[in-house]
Kinemage of the C-alpha trace (Angstrom):
@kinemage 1
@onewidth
@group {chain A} dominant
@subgroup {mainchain}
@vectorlist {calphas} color= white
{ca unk a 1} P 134.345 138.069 51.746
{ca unk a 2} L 133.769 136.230 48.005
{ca unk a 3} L 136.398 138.774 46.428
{ca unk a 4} L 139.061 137.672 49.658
{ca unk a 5} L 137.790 133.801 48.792
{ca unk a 6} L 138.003 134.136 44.864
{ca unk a 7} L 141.733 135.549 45.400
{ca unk a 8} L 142.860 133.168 47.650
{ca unk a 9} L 141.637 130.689 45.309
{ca unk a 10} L 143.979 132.214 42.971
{ca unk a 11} L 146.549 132.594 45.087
{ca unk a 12} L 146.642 128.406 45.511
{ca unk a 13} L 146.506 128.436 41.534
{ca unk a 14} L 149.601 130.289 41.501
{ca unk a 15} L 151.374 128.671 44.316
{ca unk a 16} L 150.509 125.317 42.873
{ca unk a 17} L 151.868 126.058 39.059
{ca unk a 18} L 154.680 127.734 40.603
{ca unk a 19} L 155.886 124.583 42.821
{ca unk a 20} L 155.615 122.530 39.336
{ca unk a 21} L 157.384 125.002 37.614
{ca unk a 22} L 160.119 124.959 40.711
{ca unk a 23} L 160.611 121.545 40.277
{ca unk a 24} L 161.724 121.726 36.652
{ca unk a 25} L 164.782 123.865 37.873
{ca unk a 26} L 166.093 122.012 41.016
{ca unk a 27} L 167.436 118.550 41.268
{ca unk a 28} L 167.004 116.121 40.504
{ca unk a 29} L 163.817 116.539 39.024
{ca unk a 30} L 165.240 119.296 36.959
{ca unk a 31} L 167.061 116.013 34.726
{ca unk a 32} L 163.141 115.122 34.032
{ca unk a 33} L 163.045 115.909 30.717
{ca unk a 34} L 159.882 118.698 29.968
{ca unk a 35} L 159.614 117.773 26.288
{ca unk a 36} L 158.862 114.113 26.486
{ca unk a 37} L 157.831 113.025 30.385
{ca unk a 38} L 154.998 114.460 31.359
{ca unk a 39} L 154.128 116.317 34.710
{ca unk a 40} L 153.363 113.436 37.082
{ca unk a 41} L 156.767 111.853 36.507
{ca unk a 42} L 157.724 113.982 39.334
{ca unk a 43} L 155.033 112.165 41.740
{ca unk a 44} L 157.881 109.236 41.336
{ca unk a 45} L 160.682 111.333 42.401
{ca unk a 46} L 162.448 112.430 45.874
{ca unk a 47} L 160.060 115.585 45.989
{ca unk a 48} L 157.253 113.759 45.160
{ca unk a 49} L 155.707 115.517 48.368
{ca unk a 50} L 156.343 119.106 46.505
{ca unk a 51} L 154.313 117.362 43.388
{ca unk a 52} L 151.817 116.566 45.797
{ca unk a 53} L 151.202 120.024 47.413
{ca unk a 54} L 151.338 121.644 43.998
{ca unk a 55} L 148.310 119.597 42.642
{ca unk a 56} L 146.199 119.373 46.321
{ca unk a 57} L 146.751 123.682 46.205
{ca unk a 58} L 145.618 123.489 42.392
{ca unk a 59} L 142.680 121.477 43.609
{ca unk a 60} L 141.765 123.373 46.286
{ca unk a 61} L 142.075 126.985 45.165
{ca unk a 62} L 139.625 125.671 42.166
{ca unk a 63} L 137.463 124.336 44.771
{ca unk a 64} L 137.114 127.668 46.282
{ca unk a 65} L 136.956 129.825 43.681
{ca unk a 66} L 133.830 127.231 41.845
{ca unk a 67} L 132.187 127.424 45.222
{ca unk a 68} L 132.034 131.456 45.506
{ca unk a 69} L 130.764 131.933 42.223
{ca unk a 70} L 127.805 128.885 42.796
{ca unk a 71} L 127.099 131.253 45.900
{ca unk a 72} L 126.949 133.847 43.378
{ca unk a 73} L 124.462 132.285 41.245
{ca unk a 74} L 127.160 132.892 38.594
{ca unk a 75} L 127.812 129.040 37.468
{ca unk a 76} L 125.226 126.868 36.175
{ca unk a 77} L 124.565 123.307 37.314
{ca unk a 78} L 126.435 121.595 34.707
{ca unk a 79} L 129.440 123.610 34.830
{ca unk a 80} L 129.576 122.610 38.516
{ca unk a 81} L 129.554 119.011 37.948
{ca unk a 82} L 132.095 119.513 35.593
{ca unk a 83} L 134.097 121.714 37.783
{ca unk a 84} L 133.980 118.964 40.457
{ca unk a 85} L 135.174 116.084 37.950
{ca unk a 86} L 138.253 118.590 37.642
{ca unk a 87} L 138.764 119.101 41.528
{ca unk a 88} L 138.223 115.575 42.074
{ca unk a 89} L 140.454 114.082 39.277
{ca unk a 90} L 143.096 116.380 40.550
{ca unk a 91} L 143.288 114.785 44.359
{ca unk a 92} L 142.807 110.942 42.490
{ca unk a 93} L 145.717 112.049 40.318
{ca unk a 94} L 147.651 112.884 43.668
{ca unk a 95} L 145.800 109.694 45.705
{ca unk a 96} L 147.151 106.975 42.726
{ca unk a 97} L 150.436 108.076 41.513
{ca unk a 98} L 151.642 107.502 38.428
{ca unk a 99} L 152.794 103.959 37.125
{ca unk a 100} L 156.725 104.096 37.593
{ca unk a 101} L 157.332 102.264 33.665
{ca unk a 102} L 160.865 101.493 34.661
{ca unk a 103} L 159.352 98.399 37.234
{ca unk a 104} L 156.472 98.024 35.543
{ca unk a 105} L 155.391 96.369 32.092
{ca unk a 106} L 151.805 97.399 32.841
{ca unk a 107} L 149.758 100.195 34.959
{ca unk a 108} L 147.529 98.458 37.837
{ca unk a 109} L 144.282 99.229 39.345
{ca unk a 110} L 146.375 102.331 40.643
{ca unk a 111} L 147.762 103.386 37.254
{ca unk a 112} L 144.319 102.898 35.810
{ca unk a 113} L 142.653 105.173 37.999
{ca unk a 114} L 145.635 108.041 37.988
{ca unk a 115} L 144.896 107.691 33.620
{ca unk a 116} L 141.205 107.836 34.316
{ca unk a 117} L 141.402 110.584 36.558
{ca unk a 118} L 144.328 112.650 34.222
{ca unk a 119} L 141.869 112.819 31.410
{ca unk a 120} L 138.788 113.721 33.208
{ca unk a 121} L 140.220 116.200 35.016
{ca unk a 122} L 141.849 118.198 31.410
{ca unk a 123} L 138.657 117.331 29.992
{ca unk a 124} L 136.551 118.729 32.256
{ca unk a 125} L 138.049 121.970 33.396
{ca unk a 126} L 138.094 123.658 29.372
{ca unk a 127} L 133.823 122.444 29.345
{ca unk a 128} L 133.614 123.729 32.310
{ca unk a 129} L 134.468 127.148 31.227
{ca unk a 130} L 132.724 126.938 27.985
{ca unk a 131} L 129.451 126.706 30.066
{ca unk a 132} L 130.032 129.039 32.694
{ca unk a 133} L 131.162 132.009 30.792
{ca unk a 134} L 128.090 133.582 29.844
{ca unk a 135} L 126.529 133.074 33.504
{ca unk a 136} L 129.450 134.192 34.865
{ca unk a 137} L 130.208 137.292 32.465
{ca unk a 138} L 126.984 138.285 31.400
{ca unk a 139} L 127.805 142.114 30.599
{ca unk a 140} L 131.763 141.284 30.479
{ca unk a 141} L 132.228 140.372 26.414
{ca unk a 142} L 135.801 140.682 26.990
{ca unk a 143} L 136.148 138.600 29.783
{ca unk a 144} L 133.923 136.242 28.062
{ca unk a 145} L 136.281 135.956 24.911
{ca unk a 146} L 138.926 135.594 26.817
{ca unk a 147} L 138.368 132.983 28.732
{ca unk a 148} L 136.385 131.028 25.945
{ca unk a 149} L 139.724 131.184 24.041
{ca unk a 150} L 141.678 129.993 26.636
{ca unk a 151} L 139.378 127.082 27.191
{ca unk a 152} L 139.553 126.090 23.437
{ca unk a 153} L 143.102 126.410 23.264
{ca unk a 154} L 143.243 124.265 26.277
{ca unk a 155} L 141.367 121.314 24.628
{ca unk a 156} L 143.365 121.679 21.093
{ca unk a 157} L 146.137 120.811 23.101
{ca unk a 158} L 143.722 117.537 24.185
{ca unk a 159} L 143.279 116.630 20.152
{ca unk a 160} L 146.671 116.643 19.705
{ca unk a 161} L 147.125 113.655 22.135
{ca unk a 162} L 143.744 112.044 20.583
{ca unk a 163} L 145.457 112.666 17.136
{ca unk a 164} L 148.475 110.981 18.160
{ca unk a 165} L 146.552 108.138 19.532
{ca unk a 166} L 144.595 107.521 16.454
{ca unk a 167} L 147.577 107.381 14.318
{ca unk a 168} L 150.058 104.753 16.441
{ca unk a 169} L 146.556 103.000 16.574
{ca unk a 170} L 146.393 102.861 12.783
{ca unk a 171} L 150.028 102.675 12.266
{ca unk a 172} L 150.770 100.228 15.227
{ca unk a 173} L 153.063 102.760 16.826
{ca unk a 174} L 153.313 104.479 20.697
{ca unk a 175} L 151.200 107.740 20.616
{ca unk a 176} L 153.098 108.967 23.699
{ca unk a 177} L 156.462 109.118 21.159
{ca unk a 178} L 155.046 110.745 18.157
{ca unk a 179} L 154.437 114.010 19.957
{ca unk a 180} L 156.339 115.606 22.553
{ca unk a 181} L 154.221 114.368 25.453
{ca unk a 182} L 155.639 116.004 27.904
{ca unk a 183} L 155.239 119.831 26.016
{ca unk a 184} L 151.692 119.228 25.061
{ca unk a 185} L 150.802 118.292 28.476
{ca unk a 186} L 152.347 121.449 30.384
{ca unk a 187} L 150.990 123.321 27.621
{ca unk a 188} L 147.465 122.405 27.897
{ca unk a 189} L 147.718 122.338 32.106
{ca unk a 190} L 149.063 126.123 32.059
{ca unk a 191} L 146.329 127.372 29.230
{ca unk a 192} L 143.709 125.776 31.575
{ca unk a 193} L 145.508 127.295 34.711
{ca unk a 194} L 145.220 130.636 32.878
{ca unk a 195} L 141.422 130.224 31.653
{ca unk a 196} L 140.314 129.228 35.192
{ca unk a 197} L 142.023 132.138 36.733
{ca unk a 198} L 140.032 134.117 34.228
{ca unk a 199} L 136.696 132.615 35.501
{ca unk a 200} L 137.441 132.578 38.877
{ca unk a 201} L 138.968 136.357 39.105
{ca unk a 202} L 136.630 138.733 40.784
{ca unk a 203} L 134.173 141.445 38.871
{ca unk a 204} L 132.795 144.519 39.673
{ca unk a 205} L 128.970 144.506 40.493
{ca unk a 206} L 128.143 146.375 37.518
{ca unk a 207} L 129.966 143.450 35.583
{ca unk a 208} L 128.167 141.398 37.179
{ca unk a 209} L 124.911 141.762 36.358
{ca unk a 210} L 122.660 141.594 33.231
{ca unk a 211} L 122.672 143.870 30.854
């Protein structure tokens, strides 16, 4: 029953990633630009509903997978609470969409929370990982590796956007156009796709245990 739960949980990741990746293809999202607007400018278009389902299945299918390895005793306490600020951020982010910057000269209570809830969430996920890999892996090195890569990788994609906000603060400039926003942030929200998948995917009893 956990291994039919965990892949299911997987399953939604899929789905989810593959109903963003959908609407970079069709129109008239597919005029978004992927380089410099970032994923929840599609919350503002006509298939803002797609957006929607793609993030609630993310959200889910992490909820499911997090809750079958707690059963399992495999994730400690504070990768839980992080796991939650992930699968919580994730249904804010879909609760307060995105400011829309073309009626707007500043984001409301709204905006404020989706920003909130956006960094949280991309935080959270990559420390999650870091702390549940050994628990989780405990005679699995390569699994281990693999996924503590991933969730590294995940939050160098994070400094870039903190580096980029330290220099327009120094400089006086807009962090979002010194980068290419839009890159960095499907970057960093498929490496953590890929690093939860590893954590969540199901192991074999002997990998489960100590050696």
């Amino acid at each position: 029953m956990s291994v039919a739960v965990s892949l299911t949980g997987i399953a939604a990741l899929v789905t989810g990633a593959t109903l963003v990746l959908l609407l970079q293809v069709i129109p008239p999202t597919d005029e978004i630009s992927v380089t410099r607007r970032t994923i929840s400018e599609y919350g503002l278009s006509d298939h803002k509903w797609v957006f929607d389902l793609a993030v609630v299945l993310v959200a889910l299918g992490s909820a499911a997978g997090l809750a079958v390895l707690g059963r399992q005793r495999r994730l400690p306490v504070p990768a839980a609470i992080l796991g939650t600020l992930w699968t919580v951020g994730l249904l804010v982010i879909v609760a307060f969409p995105k400011p829309d910057w073309a009626t707007v000269s500043r984001a409301d209570f709204g905006g404020t929370m989706h920003r909130i809830a956006s960094v949280v969430a991309f935080v959270a996920l990559p420390l999650a990982v870091l702390v549940a890999v050994r628990t989780a892996f405990p005679a699995s090195p390569g699994r281990r590796w693999s996924a503590r890569l991933l969730a590294i990788a995940s939050l160098g994609w994070f400094a870039v956007i903190l580096g980029a906000v330290v220099v327009a603060a120094v400089d006086g400039g807009r962090w979002w156009t010194l980068i290419p926003l839009g890159l960095v942030e499907r970057g960093m929200a498929l490496t953590e796709l890929i690093a939860l998948g590893v954590l969540l995917a199901p192991v074999g009893e002997r990998s489960a245990r100590r050696p």
